[in-house]
C-alpha positions in Angstrom: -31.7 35.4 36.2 -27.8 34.7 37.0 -28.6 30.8 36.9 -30.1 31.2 33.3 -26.9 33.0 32.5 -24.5 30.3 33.7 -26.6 27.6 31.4 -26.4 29.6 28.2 -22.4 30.2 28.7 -21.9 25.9 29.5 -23.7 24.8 26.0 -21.4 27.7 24.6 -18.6 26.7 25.5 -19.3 22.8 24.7 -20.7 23.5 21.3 -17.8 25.4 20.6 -15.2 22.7 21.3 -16.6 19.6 19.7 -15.9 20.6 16.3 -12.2 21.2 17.0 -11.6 18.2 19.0 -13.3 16.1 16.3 -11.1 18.0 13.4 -7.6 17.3 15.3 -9.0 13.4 15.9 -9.4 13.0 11.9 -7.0 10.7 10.5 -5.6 11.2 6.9 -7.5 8.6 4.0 -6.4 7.9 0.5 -8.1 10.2 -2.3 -10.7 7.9 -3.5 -10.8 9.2 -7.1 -13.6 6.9 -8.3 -14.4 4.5 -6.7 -17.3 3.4 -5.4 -17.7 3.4 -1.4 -17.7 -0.4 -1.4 -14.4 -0.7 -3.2 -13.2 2.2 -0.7 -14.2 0.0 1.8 -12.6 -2.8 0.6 -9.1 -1.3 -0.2 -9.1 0.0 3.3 -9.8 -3.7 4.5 -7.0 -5.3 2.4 -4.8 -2.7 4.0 -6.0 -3.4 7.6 -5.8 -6.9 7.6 -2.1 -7.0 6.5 0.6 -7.3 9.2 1.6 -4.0 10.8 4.7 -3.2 9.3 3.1 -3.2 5.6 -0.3 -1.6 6.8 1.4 1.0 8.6 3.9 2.0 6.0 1.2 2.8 3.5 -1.2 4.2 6.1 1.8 7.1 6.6 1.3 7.8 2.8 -2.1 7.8 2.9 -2.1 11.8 2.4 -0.4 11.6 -0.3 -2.0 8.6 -2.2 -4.3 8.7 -5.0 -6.4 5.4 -5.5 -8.5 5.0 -8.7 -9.9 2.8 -11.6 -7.6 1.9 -14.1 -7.8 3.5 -17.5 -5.2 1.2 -19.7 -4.2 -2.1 -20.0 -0.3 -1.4 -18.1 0.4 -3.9 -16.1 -3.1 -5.8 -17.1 -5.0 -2.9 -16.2 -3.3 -2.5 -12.2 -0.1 0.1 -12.1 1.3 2.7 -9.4 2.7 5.9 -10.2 5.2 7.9 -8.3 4.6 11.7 -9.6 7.6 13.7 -7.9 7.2 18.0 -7.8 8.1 20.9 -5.7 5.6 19.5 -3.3 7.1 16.4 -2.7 6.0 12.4 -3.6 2.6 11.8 -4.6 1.5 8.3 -5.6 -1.3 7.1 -7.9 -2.7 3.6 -7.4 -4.9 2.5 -10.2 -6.8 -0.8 -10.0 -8.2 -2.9 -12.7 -12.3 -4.0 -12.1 -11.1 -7.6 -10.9 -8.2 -6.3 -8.5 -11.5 -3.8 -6.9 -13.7 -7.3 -6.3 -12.8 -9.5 -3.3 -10.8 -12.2 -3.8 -7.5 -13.4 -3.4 -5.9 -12.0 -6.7 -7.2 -8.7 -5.9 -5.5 -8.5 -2.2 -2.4 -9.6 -4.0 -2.8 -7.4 -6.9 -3.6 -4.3 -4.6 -0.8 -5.1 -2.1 1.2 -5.5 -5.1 1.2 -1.8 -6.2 0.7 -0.9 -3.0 4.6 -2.1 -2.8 5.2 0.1 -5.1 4.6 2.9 -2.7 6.4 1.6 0.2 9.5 1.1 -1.9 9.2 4.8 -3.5 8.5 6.4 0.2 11.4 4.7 2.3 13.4 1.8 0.9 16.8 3.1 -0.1 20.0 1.4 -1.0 20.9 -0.3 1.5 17.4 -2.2 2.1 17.2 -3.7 -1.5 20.6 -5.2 -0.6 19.5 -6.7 2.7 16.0 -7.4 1.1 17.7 -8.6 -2.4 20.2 -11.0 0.2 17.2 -12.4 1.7 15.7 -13.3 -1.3 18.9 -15.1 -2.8 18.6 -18.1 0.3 15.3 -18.9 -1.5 15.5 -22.5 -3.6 13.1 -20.5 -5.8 15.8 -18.0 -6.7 16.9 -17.2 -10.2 19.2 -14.7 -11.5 16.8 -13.8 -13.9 12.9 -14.4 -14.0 11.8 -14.4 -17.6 9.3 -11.5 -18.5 7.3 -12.5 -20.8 6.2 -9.2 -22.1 9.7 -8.3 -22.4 10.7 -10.3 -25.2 12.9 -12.2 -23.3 14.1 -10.0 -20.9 14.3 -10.2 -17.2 11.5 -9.2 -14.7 12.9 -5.5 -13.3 13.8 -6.0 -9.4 11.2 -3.6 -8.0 8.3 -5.7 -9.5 9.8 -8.9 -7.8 10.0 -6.7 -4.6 6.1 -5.9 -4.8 5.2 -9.0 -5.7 7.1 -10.3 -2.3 5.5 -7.4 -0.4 2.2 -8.9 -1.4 3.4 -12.5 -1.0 4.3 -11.1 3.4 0.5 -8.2 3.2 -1.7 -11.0 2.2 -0.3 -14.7 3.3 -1.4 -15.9 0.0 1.7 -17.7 -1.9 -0.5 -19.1 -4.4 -1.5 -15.4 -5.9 0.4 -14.6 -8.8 1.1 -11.3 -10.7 1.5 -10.8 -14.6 5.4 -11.5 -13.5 4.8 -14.8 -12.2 7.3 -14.6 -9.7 6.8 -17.6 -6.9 7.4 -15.9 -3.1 11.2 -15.4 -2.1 11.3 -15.7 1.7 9.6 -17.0 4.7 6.8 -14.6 5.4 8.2 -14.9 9.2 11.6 -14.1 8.2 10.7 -11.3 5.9 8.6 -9.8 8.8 11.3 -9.9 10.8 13.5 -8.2 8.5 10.9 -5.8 7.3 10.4 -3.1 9.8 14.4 -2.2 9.8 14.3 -1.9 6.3 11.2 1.0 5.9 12.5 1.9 9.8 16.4 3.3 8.4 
């Protein structure tokens, strides 16, 4: 009778801490507003394959990222949000239906606004300037790259930042955004750089 005793108390007492082990393990994942588990998938992906530095900056945001479908033509269709309350920084990442299908564009379109992010969450001052420097050694540098849906303006300096986060996530220099800006730095060097400037 005592040895029937001792079983029931064992698968107790196992039963009882799975579920909190498995609950503590759980790592944070984007809000997947709408999209379909393949695309899910395949943001995830685009984010795993990148070097760590990139991939890990946006994985630390991941509880506070919104990824869905794109609903306007911002941006053609791709755009990032930073929506700032008493809670903190949230971000919304919305995707046009080509950046959600494989393909080169759509890692550098999705890295692209994934930038976004990583220069809301941790770049301040003093990384555009070391980031900005970098930049200036390139022989494809211009003091101002035309925008073309700004009437003869200047592309703003945070889009040519994402776009040269996507340039370093993806490896692709032959991607280009709506901005058309050509990559800036040696993905080695910007690497290098990279981890002190979201590490300040």
């Amino acid at each position: 009778m005592r040895a029937d005793v001792r079983c029931v108390t064992v698968l107790f007492l196992v039963v009882a801490v799975i579920p909190v082990t498995n609950a503590t393990a759980k790592a944070p994942r984007p809000d997947f507003v709408d999209l379909s588990t393949r695309q899910a998938r395949l943001f995830l992906e685009r984010v795993r394959r990148a070097p760590g530095p990139f991939s890990q900056a946006v994985a630390a945001n991941y509880g506070r990222l919104r990824v869905m479908r794109a609903r306007s033509k911002i941006g053609g269709g791709d755009y990032s949000v930073a929506s700032i309350s008493g809670e903190g920084t949230r971000f919304t990442v919305a995707l046009s239906p080509r950046a959600l299908k494989p393909g080169h564009w759509g890692d550098h379109m999705t890295a692209h606004e994934l930038g976004h992010v990583i220069i809301n969450a941790v770049f301040d001052g003093a990384a555009w300037v070391d980031a900005f420097e970098l930049f200036g050694l390139s022989g494809n540098w211009h003091d101002c790259f035309a925008d073309a849906g700004a009437e003869g303006g200047c592309v703003p300096p945070d889009e040519i930042l994402a776009d040269q986060l996507a340039f370093y996530a993806t490896g692709y220099s032959a991607a280009r955004s709506a901005y058309r800006v050509p990559p800036l730095a040696n993905r080695d060097a910007f690497g290098d750089l990279l981890p002190r400037l979201i590490g300040r």
